[in-house]
N, C-alpha and C positions, 0 to 999 in steps of 0.2 A: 964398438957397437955390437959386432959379434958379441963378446963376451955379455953385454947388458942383454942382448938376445936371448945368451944362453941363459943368465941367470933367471929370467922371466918365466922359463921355459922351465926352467929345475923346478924353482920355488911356484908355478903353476902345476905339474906334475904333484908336488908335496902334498900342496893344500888340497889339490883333488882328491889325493889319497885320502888324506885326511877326514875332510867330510865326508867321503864313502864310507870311512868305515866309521865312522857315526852315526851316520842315517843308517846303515845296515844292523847296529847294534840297538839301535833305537826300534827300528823295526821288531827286532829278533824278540827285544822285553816286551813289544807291544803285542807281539803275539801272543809268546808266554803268558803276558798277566789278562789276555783274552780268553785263553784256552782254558785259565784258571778260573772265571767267572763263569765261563758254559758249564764246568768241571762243577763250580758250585751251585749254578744255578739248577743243574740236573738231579745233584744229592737233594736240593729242597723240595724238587719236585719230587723226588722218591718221596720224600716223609709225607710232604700233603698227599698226592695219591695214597701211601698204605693208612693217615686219617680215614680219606676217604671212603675207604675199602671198609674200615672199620666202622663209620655210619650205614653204610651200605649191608652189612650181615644184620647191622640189630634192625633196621629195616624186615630184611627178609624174613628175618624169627617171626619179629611181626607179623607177618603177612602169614608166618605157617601155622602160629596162633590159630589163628581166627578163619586160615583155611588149609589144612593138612593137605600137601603136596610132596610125592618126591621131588618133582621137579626143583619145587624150590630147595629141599637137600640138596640137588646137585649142584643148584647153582650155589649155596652156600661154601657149599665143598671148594669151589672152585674161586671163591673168593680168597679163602681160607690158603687154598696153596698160594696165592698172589701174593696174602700178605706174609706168609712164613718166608716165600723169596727176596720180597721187599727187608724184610726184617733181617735176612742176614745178607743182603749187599748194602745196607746200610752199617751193619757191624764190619763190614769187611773193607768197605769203600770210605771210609767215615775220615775226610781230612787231619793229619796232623796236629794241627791248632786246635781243635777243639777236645777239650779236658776230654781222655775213654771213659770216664766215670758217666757224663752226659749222653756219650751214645749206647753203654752199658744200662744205662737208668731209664733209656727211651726207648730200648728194644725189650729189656726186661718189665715195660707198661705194656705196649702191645703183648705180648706172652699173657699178661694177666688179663687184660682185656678179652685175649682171643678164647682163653680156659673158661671165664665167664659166661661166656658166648654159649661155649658148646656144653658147659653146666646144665643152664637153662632150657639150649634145645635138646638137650637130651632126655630130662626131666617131659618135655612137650611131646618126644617123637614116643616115650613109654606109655602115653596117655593118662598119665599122672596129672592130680589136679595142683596147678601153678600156683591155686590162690596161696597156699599155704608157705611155697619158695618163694613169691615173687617179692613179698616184701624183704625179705632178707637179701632177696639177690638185690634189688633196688636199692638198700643200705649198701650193701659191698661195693655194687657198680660203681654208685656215686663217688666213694672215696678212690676207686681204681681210674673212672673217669680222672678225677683231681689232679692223681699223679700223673697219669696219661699227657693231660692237658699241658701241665706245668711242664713236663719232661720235653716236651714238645716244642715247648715258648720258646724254654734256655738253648734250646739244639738251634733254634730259626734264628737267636737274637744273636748266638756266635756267628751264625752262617751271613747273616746279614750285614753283621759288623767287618765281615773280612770280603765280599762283595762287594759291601761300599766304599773302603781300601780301594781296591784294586779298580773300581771306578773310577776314582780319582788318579790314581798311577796311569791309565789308559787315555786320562784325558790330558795329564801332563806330558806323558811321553810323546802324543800326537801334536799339541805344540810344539815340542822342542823341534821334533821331526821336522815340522810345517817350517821352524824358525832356522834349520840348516837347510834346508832344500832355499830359502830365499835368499838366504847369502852364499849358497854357490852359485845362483843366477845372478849376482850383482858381481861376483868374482869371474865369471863365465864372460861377460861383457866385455871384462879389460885384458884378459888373455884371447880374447878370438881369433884375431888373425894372427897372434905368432904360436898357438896351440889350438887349431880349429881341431885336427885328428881326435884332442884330447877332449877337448868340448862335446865333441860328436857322442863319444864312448861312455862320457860321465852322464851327458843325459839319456842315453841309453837305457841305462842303468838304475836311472834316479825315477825314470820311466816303471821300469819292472817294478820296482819298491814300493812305486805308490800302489800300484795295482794290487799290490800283495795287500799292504795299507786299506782300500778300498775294500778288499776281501776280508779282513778283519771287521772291516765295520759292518758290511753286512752280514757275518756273523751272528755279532751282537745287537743289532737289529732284528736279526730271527730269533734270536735270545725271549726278546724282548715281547716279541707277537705272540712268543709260546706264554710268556707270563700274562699279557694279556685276556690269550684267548681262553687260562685256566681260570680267570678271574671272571671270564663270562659265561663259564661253565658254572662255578659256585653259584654269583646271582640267580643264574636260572633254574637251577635246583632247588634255591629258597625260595624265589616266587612261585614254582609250581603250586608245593604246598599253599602256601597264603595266599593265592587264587583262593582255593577251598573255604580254608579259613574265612575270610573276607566277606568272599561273597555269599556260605549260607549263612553269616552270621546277617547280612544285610535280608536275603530271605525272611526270615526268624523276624526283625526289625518291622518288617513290612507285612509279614502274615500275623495272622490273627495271636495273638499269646497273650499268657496271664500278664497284667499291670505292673506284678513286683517283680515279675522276673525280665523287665526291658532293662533293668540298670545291670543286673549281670551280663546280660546280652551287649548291651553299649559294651561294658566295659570289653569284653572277647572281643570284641569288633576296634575299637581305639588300640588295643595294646596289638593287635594284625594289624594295622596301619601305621602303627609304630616302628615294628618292625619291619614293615617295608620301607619307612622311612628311612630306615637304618640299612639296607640293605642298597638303598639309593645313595647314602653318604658312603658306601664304600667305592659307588662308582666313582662318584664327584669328588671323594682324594684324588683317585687316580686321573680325574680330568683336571684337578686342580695341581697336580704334578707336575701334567704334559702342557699347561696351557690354555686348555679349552672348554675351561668352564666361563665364561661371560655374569658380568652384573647389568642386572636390567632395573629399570626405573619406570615403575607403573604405579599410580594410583592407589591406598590401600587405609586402610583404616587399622587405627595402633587399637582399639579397643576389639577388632576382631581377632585379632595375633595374640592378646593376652587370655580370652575369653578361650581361642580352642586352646594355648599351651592350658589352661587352668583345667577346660574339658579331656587331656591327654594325660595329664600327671595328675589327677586328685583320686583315683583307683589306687595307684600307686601310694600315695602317700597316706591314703586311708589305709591301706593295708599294712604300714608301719607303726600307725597309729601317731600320725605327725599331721603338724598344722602345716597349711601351704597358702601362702598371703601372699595377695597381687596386690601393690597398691600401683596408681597414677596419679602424677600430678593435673588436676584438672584443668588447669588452667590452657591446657597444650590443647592447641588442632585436632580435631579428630582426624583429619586426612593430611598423607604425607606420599609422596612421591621415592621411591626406592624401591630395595630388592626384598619383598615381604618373604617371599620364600626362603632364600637366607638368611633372615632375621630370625624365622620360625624356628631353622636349625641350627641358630647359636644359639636362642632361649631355652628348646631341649633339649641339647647335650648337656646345657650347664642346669639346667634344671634336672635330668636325669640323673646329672653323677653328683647334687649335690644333695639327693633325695637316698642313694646310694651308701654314701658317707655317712649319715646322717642317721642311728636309733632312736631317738630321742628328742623331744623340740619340735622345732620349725625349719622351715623353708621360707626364704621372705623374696619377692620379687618387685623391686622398684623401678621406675621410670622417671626421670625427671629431667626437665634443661636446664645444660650444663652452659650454654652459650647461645646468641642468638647474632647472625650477622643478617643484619636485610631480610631476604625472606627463607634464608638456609639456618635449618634448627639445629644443634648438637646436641642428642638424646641421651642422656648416663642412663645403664640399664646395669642395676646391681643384683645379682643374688648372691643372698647371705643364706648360710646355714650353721648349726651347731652341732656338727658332726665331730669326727677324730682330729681335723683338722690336719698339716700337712708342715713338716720341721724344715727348718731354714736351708740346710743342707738339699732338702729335697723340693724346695719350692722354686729353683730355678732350671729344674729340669721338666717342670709339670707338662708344657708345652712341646716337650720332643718326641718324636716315634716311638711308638711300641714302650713308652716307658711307661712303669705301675709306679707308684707312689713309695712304698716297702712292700720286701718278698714276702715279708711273714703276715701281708693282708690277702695274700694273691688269691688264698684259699677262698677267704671268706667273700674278697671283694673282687672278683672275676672283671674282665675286660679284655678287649684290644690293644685297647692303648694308643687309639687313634682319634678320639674324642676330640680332646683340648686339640691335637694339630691343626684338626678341620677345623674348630671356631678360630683358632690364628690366625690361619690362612684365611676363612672367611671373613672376618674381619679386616683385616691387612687388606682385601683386595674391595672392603666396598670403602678404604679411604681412612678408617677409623684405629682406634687403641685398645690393646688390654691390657689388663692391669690384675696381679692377686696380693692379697695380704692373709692370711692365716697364723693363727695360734695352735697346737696342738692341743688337743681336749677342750679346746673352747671354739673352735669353727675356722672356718674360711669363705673368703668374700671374695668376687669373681665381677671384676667392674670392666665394661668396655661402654666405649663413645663412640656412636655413629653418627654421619652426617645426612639431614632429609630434606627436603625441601617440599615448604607448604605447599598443597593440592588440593585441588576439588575430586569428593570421592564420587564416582557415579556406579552403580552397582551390576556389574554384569546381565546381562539379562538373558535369563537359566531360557531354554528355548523351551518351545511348551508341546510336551510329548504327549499329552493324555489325548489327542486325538488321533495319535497314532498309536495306541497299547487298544482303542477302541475299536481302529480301523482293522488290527490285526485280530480282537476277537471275530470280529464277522467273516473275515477273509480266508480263514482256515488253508495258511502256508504252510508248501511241504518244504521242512530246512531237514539239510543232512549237518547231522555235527560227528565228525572225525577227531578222535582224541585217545593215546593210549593211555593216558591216567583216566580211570575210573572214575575219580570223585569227579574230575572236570565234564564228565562227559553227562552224570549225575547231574550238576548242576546246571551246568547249560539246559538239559533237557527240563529242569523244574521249571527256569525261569519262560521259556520260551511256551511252554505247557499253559501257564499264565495267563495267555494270550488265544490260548487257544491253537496253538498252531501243531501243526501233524510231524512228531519228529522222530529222525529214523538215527540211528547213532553204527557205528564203525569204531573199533578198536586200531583199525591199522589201514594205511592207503592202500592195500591189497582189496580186504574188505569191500572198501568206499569204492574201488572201480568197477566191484563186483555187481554192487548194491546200485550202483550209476549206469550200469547196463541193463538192467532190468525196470527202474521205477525213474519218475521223471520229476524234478526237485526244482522249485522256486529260485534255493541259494543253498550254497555249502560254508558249513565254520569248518575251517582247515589246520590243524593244529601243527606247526612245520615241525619240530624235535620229535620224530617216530624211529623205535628201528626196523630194520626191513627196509621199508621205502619212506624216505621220509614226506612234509609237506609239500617240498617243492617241484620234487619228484613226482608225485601224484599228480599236481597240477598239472606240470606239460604233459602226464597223458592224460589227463583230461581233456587238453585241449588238442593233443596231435594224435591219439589215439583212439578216443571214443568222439573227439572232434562236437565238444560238448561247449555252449555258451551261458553254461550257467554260472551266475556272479560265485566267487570263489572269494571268501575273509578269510586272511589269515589270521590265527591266533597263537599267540606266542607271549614265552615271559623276554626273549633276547628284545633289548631296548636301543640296538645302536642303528647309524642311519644305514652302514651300508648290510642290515638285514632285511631292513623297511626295504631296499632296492633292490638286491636280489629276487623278494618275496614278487615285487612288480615286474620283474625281468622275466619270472617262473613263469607268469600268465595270473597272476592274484588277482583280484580287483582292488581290494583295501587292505589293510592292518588295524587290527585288534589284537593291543595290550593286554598282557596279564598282570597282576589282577583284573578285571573284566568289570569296565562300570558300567550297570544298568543303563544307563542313559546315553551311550554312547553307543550300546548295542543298537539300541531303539532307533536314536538315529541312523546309523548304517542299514539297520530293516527300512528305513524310510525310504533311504537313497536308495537303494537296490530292489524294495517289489513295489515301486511304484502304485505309492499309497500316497494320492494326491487328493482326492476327495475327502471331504467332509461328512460323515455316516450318519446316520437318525440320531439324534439325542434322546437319550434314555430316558423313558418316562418313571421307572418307577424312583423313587425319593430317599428310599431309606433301604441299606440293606441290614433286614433282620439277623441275617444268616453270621453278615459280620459280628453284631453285637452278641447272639446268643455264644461265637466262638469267644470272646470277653470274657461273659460271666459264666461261661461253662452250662447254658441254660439255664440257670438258676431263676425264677420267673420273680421272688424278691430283689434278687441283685438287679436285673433287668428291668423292672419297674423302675426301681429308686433311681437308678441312672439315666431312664428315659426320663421321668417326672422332672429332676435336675435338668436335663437337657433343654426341656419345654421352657422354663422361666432363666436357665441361666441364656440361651442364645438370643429369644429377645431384646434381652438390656446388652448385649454386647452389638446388636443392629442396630440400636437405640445408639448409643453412642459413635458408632463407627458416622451412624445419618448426623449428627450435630461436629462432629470433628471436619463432614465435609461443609457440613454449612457453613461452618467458620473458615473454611479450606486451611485449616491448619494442616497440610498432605504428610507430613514428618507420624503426625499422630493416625490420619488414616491407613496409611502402612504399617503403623507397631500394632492397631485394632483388628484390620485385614489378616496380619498375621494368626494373631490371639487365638481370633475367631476359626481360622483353620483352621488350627491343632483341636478345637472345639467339635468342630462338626463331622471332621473325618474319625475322629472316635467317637461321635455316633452314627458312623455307619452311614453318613451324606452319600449324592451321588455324586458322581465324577462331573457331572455337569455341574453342580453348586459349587464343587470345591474349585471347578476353574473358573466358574465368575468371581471369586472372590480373591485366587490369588490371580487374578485379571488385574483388580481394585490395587492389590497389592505393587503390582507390578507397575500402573500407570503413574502410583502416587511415589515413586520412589526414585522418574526420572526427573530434569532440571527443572523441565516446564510441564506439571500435569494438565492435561485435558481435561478442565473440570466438566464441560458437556458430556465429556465420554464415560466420566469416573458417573456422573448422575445417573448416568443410563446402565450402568452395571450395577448401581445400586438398587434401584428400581427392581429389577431383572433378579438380584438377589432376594430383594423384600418379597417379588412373588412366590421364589419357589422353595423361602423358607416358610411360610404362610403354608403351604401346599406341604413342607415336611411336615410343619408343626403338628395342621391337621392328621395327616398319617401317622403321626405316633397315639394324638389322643385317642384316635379309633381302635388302634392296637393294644391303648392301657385300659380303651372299655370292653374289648373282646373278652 
């Protein structure tokens, strides 16, 4: 018995040792190949920052253009030293593995990038006229950018490849770890009471391990927030700008301009919401990575998703001089139940990269049912094109990270290389398939199946602002807008101007508290990304300092929820996204100055002022288009009254419409234009009120009767 004692006792001793020094070796690599991932995820971060840094100078040259500053020499200067430092710890720091020719070839781009640079402002700081460089430097840049870019790709796509390695090593070593720590608990069991001492010491031990273990992972955790947090630094940098973009383009849209120049202006305006949309699917990989992006199932009509993708890409493919075909099979639902949003951004990408490919030819986009169970449809959604097409060898990787198609297109045919992942992914999670086939020199076809189910569509009902853009001309509100970008600060004050409202503007929450102690303000736009004091900062002395209760919006391009909380935690009242929609502004002016009443309605009928900004004054052009207006808006009242007599409501909504776009470019008032999209709006829900719809027509018939007259008074003056 002894001796069975003892053996227990040996061969419990052994195995103790045993797994200790496994889980202890297990640990040890799981550090190492921890250590090696911070190791590389820090080199990446070097190279994006000196990117950075190098957007960030041609910026500045910019800015010295168009306004000569030392200041901004110094700050270039000082860019300049960052990236020459970046530039040799990346030569110096530069892993093993990856080829020296790659980190040779990517510090030897920034070098040229950065001589380009100081080229140009040098030429600028001697007061030498640029026109005559700049196209040359513009030719050079471009092919310097090129190499820049590409040298950049290949250095990120070794670094990534040997990251995601060791990802995977990290995640195996931690099972194994997990898988001997549970079998010295089951061995721990049957030796306790003749090696309790032993037991006690081993889990000790197996104690410390994990905690080291634990300490590893939040490491890489903090890893992880730092990539995060530079991914929502990018975003926010791109929306800045495309606020701008957007929104004077939307200005422009809505103020008075010449007729042939709204399709270039559309166009400026679709291809900034494009890009925002693209700046949005960079979020939503990364949510679709972690998990958290959701498919939702709402209401939607397939003829509106086709109609904007056709209004998004035909700029585009006019400019290549390519056909772009939408067909539908008619036979289908107009209304279907799913996620319209994400259908929008598989039909883009693949329309974008197949408009991309593509010199020559078409673009063809189909829809058709591929199956029908009960009342769930299966939708085939093909785009074809006859582009370069894409070789056997290379059509099974099209769907993977960061992959281009061949290197020797990279030049001409730029990307991410994240495109096809997202419609994968997005596909794959609302249920559906994809499918490519391609010929080289003869095209490639990009077919996925999704599943919808039949719906009744009811049409949002847009809330009606035009008595509050009236309420605020009379009201003459004092808004403070807080902004260090200029253009923003520009633009907020044009649109608010609009309205008539009194607006004081501030560069910095210094400024804005200065400006807050002296004059007394309705509402503040708060814009939170400042340096010095940022928005949120400014707020709580707002409210603990100058002990101030004036509603406070924040305005920001950051999109995620725990900014929205912070911003409410400051003392905010609300949140205002960037880009900044008119109509969401209007609303928040609602809620906040307390514009509940209903103002006089405008007596006069027509504004001239609008039409003469039209035709440029022209009193020819101005006639002919008044004269046209007199006989073409009767026969469209004429018929909007017999579509209700028949209550055919499907036609008094497509008439109601018509007639808008009719009367507001002649210059109507805001009061006709909203009895009519009234008309529009009642005949568009399940059940319209035809008593109600009669009585707006009525209402319509007088006071286009009262416009009519006022124009022919004005064509016999």
């Amino acid at each position: 018995m002894r001796f069975f004692i003892l053996f227990f006792l040996f061969g419990g001793i052994i195995f103790n040792f045993f797994i200790e020094q496994n889980v202890h070796d297990s640990v040890s690599e799981h550090n190492n190949a921890n250590a090696l991932v911070i190791k590389h995820e820090q080199f990446k971060h070097l190279i994006d920052q000196t990117g950075l840094q190098l957007l960030k100078v041609d910026r500045e040259i910019s800015r010295y253009e168009h306004n000569p500053s030392p200041e901004i020499i110094v700050k270039i200067q000082e860019i300049e030293q960052n990236i020459q430092s970046n530039s040799a710890r990346i030569k110096e720091e530069g892993p093993w593995y990856v080829p020296r020719y790659l980190i040779n070839l990517y510090t030897h781009s920034v070098r040229n990038r950065t001589e380009m640079q100081q080229k140009f402002l040098s030429v600028l700081r001697n007061g030498k006229p640029a026109t005559a460089f700049t196209d040359a430097y513009a030719k050079e840049d471009k092919y310097i950018q090129l190499d820049f870019s590409r040298s950049e790709r290949e250095l990120t796509v070794e670094l990534n490849k040997k990251i995601e390695y060791l990802n995977q090593s990290l995640v195996k070593d931690q099972a194994s770890t997990l898988q001997l720590d549970n079998r010295w608990n089951i061995i721990s069991l049957l030796f306790m009471l003749l090696i309790a001492f032993v037991v006690f010491y081993q889990t000790t031990r197996i104690s410390m391990l994990n905690k080291e273990l634990s300490a590893a992972v939040l490491q890489m955790k903090e890893a992880t927030r730092a990539k995060d947090q530079f991914m929502s630094n990018i975003t926010h940098e791109l929306r800045t700008p495309l606020n701008s973009i957007i929104g004077y383009t939307n200005l422009l849209l809505k103020r008075h301009h010449q007729p042939e120049n709204e399709k270039w202006i559309q166009a400026v305006n679709s291809s900034g919401t494009m890009l925002l949309e693209i700046v949005n699917d960079v979020l939503d990989y990364s949510k679709l990575e972690s998990g958290y992006l959701n498919v939702s199932k709402e209401p939607f009509q397939l003829d509106d998703v086709l109609t904007n993708l056709k209004n998004i890409m035909s700029h585009r493919a006019d400019s290549k001089g390519l056909s772009l075909i939408i067909l539908k099979d008619q036979s289908l639902p107009g209304s279907f139940a799913g996620d319209e949003k994400k259908l929008k951004q598989v039909l883009i990408n693949l329309t974008g990269n197949a408009l991309k490919f593509t010199e020559k030819g078409s673009v063809k986009i189909e829809v058709a049912l591929q199956q029908q169970i009960g009342e769930q449809y299966w939708l085939a959604f093909k785009v074809t094109d006859t582009g370069i097409g894409i070789s056997k060898e290379n059509l099974k990787h099209v769907f993977e990270r960061f992959y281009q198609v061949e290197d020797r297109y990279s030049r001409k045919y730029s990307g991410t290389g994240l495109g096809l992942p997202i419609v994968k992914q997005l596909v794959d999670m609302q249920g559906g398939t994809i499918t490519v086939n391609s010929t080289p020199g003869v095209g490639t076809e990009f077919q996925f199946v999704l599943p919808f189910a039949k719906a009744d569509f009811v049409p949002k009902e847009e809330p009606n602002l035009a008595p509050v853009r009236r309420m605020l001309q009379h009201a003459g509100k004092r808004i403070l807008v807080v902004d260090d970008h200029e253009l923003n600060r520009e633009l907020l004050e044009l649109v608010l101007k609009e309205y008539q409202c009194r607006v004081v503007t501030a560069e910095s929450g210094v400024e804005a508290l200065g400006i807050l102690q002296k004059m007394k303000f309705d509402l503040v736009l708060m814009d939170v990304q400042m340096p010095e004091l940022n928005g949120m900062e400014t707020t709580q002395r707002i409210r603990n300092q100058l002990a101030l209760d004036v509603p406070v919006i924040a305005c920001t391009a950051f999109s995620q929820p725990q900014q929205k909380q912070m911003c409410k935690d400051a003392g905010m009242n609300d949140y205002l996204g960037k880009p900044i929609e008119e109509n969401e502004l209007l609303a928040l002016l609602k809620k906040y100055l307390n514009m509940d009443a209903e103002p006089k309605k405008e007596e006069a009928f027509i504004n001239f002022s609008k039409i003469h900004s039209i035709t440029g004054a022209n009193k020819e052009l101005t006639d002919n288009m008044l004269s046209r207006a007199i006989a073409q808006v009767p026969e469209e009242l004429e018929l909007l009254q017999q579509s209700l007599q028949q209550k055919n409501y499907l036609k008094v909504k497509e008439q109601a419409h018509s007639m808008c776009s009719t009367i507001a470019l002649m210059g109507a008032s805001a009061l006709l234009i909203d009895q009519v999209k009234s008309i529009q709006r009642i005949a568009a829900t399940p059940a319209p009120e035809h008593k109600e719809l009669v009585q707006l027509f009525e209402a319509v018939h007088t006071t286009v009767q009262k416009m009519i007259t006022e124009l022919k008074a004005y064509l016999a003056a």
